[in-house]
C-alpha positions as CSV (number, residue, x, y, z in Angstrom):
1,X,-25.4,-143.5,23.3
2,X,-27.9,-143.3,19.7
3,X,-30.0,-146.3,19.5
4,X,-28.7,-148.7,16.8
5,X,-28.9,-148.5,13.2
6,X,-32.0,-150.6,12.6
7,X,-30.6,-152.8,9.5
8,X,-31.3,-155.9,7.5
9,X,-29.1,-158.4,6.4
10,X,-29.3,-159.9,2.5
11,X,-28.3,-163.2,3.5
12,X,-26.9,-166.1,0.9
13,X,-26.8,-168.8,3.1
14,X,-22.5,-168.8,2.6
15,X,-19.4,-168.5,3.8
16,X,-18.9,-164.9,3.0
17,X,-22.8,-163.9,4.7
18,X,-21.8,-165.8,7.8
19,X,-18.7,-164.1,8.1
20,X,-20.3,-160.7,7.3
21,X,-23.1,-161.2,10.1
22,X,-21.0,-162.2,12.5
23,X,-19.3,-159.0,12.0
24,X,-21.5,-156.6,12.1
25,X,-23.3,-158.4,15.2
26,X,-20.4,-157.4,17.1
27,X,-20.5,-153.6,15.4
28,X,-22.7,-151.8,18.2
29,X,-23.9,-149.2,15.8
30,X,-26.4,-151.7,14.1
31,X,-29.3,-154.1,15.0
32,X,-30.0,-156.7,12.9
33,X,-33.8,-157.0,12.4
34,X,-34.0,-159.6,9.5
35,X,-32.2,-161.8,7.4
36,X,-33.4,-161.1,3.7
37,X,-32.7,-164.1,1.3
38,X,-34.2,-164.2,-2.0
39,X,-35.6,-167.9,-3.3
40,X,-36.5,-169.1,-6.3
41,X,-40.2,-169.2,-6.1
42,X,-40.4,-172.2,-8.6
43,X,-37.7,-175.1,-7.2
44,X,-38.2,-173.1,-3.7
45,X,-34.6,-173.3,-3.2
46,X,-31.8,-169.9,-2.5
47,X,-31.1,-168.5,-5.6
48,X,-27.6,-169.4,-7.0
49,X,-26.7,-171.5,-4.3
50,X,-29.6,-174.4,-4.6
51,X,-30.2,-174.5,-1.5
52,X,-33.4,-175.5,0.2
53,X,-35.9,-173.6,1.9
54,X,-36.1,-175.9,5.0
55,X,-32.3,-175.3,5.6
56,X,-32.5,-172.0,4.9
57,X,-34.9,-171.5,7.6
58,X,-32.8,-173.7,9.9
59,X,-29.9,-171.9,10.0
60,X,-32.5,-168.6,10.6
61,X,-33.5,-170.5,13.5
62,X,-30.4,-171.3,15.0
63,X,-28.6,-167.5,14.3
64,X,-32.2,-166.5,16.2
65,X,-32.7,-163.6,13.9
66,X,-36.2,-163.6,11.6
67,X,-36.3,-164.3,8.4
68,X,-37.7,-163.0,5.1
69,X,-37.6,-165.1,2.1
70,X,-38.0,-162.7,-1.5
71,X,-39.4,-165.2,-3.9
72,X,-38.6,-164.7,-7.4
73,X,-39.2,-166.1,-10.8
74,X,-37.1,-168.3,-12.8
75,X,-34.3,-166.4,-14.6
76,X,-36.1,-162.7,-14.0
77,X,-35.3,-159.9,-16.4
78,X,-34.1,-157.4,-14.0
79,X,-37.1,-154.6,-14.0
80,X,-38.7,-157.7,-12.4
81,X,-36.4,-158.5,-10.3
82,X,-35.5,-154.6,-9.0
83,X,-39.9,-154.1,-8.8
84,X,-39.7,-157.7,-6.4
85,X,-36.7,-156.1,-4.6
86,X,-38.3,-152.8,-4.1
87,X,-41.1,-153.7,-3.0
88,X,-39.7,-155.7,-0.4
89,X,-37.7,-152.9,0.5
90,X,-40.2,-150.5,0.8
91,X,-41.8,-152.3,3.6
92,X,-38.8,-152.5,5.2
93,X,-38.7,-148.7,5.8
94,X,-42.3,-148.2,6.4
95,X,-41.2,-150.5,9.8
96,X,-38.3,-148.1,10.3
97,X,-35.5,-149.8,8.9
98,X,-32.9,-148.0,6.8
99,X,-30.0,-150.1,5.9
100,X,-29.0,-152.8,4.4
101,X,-25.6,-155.2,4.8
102,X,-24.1,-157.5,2.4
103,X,-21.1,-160.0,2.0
104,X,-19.5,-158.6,-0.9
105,X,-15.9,-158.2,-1.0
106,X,-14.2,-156.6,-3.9
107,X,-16.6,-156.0,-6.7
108,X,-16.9,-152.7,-7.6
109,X,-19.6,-152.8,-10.4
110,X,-21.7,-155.2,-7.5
111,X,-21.6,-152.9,-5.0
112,X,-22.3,-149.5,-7.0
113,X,-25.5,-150.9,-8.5
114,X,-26.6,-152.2,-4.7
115,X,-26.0,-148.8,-3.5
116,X,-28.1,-146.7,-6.8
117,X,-31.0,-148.9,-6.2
118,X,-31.3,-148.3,-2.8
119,X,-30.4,-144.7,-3.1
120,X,-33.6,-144.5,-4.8
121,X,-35.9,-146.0,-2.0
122,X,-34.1,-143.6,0.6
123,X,-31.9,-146.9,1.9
124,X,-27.9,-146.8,2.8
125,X,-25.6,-150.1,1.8
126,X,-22.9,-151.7,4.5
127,X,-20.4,-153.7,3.9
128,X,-18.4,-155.2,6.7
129,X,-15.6,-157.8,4.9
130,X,-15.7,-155.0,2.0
131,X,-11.8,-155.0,0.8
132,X,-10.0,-157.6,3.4
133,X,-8.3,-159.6,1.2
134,X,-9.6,-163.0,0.4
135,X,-7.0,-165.2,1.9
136,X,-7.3,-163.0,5.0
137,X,-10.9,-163.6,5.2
138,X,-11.1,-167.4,4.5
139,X,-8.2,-168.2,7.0
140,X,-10.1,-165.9,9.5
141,X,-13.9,-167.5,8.9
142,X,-11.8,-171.2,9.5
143,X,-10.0,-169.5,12.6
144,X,-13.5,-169.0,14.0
145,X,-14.9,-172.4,13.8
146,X,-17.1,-171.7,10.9
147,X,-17.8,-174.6,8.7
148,X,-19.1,-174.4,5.3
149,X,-20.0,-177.2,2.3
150,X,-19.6,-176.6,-1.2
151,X,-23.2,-176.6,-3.0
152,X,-22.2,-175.2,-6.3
153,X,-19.3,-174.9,-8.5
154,X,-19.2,-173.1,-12.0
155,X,-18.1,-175.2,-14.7
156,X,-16.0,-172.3,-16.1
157,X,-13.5,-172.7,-13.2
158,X,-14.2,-176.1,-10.8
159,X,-14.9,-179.5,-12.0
160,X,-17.6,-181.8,-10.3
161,X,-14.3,-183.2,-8.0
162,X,-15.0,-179.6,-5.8
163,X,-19.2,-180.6,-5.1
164,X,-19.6,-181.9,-1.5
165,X,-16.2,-180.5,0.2
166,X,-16.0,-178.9,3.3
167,X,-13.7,-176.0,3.1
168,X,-10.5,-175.9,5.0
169,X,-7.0,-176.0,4.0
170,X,-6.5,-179.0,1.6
171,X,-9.7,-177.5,-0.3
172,X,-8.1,-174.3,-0.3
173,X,-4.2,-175.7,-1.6
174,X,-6.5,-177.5,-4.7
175,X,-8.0,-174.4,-5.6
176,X,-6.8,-173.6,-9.5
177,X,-4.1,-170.5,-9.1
178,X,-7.1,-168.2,-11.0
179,X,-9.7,-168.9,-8.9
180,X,-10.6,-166.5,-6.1
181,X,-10.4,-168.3,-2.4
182,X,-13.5,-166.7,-1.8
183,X,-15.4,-167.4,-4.6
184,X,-15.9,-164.1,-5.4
185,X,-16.4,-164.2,-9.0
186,X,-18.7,-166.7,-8.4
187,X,-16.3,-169.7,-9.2
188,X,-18.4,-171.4,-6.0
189,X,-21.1,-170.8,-3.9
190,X,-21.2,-172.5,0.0
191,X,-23.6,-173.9,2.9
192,X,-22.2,-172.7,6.1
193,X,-23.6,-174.8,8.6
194,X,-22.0,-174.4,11.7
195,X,-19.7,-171.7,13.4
196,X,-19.9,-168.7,16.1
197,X,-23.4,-167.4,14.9
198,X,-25.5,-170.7,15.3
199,X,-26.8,-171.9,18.6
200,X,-26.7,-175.3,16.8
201,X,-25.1,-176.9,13.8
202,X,-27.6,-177.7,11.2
203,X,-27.7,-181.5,10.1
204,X,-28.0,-182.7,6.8
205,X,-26.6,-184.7,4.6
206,X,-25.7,-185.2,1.1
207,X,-27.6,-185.7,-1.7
208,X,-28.1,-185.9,-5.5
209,X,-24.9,-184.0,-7.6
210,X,-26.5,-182.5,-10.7
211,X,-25.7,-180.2,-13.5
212,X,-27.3,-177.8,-14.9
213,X,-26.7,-175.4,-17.8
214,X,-28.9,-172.3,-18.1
215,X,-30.0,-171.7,-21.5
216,X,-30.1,-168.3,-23.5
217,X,-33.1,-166.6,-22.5
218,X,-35.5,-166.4,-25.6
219,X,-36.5,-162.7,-26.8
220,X,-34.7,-160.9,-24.6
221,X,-31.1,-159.2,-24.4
222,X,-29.2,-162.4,-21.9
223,X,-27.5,-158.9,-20.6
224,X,-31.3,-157.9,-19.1
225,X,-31.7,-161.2,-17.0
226,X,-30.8,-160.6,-13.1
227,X,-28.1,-163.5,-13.4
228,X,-24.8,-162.6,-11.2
229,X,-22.8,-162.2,-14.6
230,X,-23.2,-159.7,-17.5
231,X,-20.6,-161.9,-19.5
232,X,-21.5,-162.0,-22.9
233,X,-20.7,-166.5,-22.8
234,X,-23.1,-166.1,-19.7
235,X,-25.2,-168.7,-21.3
236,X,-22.1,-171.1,-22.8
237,X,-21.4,-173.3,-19.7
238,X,-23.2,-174.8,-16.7
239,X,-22.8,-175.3,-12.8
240,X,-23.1,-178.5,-10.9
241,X,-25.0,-178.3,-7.7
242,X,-25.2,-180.5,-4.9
243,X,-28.3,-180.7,-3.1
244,X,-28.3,-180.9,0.9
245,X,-30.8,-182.5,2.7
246,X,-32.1,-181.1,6.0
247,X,-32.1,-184.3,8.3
248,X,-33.6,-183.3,11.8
């Protein structure tokens, strides 16, 4: 048999990563060298999600695959953000690596940009949960054991009421009828903290609940930030986040 793909894995810290890695584990064709996760370098905490480093590198720990954290600034344009992530990915290759997996599900805008940019560094995108429908995916990530906390909901779509839940089938049933089950459209962003890829659950527990709402960047097109959106209200509502706290 070829030796395995040599890949890494752009991991969130969510439902949808975990799922996706412990796909592709099982996918002989590929070996995952490296968990890629991209922090904010100011609050030191996983971009979008709020999540902090120390947990971040916990559940690295206990998935036993080595991780690399992509620090960038607060609210990037996106030539920085593109020169951070080439870079990055540029070393990458020089150690033999060649592809690169993600969690993405049914965004087709998403997933064509992912795969021009790393077209032009010689790199190849997988997706392993691309197209399975949500509800199949979120009832199969609950069949497995996995278990995931809600960190951040967008005001757009969830009230405060959804911060702190653990999602299973009475979160799912209270889920607005427009809201993806996923979270795809980023409605809600997740801790997964235990399941069939960790050695160990990760302890924590809950802290603050907070809300924040991003302003309009100044002297700049919002539409040129690297925000997960290119909505042109982008800028009109918040997100509440709550923040975990790693306790052993």
């Amino acid at each position: 048999m070829p030796a395995p793909i040599k890949a890494l894995f752009n991991w969130s810290s969510g439902k949808d990563s975990a799922l996706s890695l412990y796909k592709i584990l099982q996918n002989p064709a590929y070996k995952i060298e490296y968990l890629l996760t991209s922090v904010n370098q100011q609050y030191q905490r996983i971009s979008m999600h709020g999540v902090r480093t120390e947990l971040l590198k916990a559940q690295a720990e206990s998935i036993g695959i080595p991780l690399k954290i992509m620090e960038i600034p607060e609210m990037p344009t996106m030539e920085v953000y593109e020169e951070v992530m080439t870079k990055t990915l540029t070393d990458f290759k020089n150690n033999g690596i060649t592809h690169s997996v993600f969690g993405d599900i049914f965004l087709e805008d998403l997933r064509k940009y992912r795969e021009n940019q790393l077209a032009k560094i010689g790199f190849e995108g997988v997706f392993p949960i691309w197209k399975i429908p949500s509800h199949d995916l979120i009832n199969e990530f609950i069949s497995l054991g996995f278990k995931t906390i809600v960190v951040c909901v967008n005001e757009r779509h969830l009230d405060k009421s959804f911060m702190g839940r653990v999602i299973n089938q009475d979160f799912i049933n209270d889920l607005p009828e427009n809201v993806d089950v996923c979270g795809e459209n980023g409605e809600f962003h997740t801790f997964t903290f235990d399941g069939p890829i960790f050695s160990k659950p990760i302890d924590f527990e809950i802290g603050e609940i907070v809300y924040r709402k991003y302003e309009k960047p100044k002297n700049q097109n919002p539409s040129n930030t690297a925000c997960d959106t290119d909505s042109s209200d982008a800028f009109d509502y918040g997100f509440w986040y709550c923040d975990l706290i790693k306790t052993s």
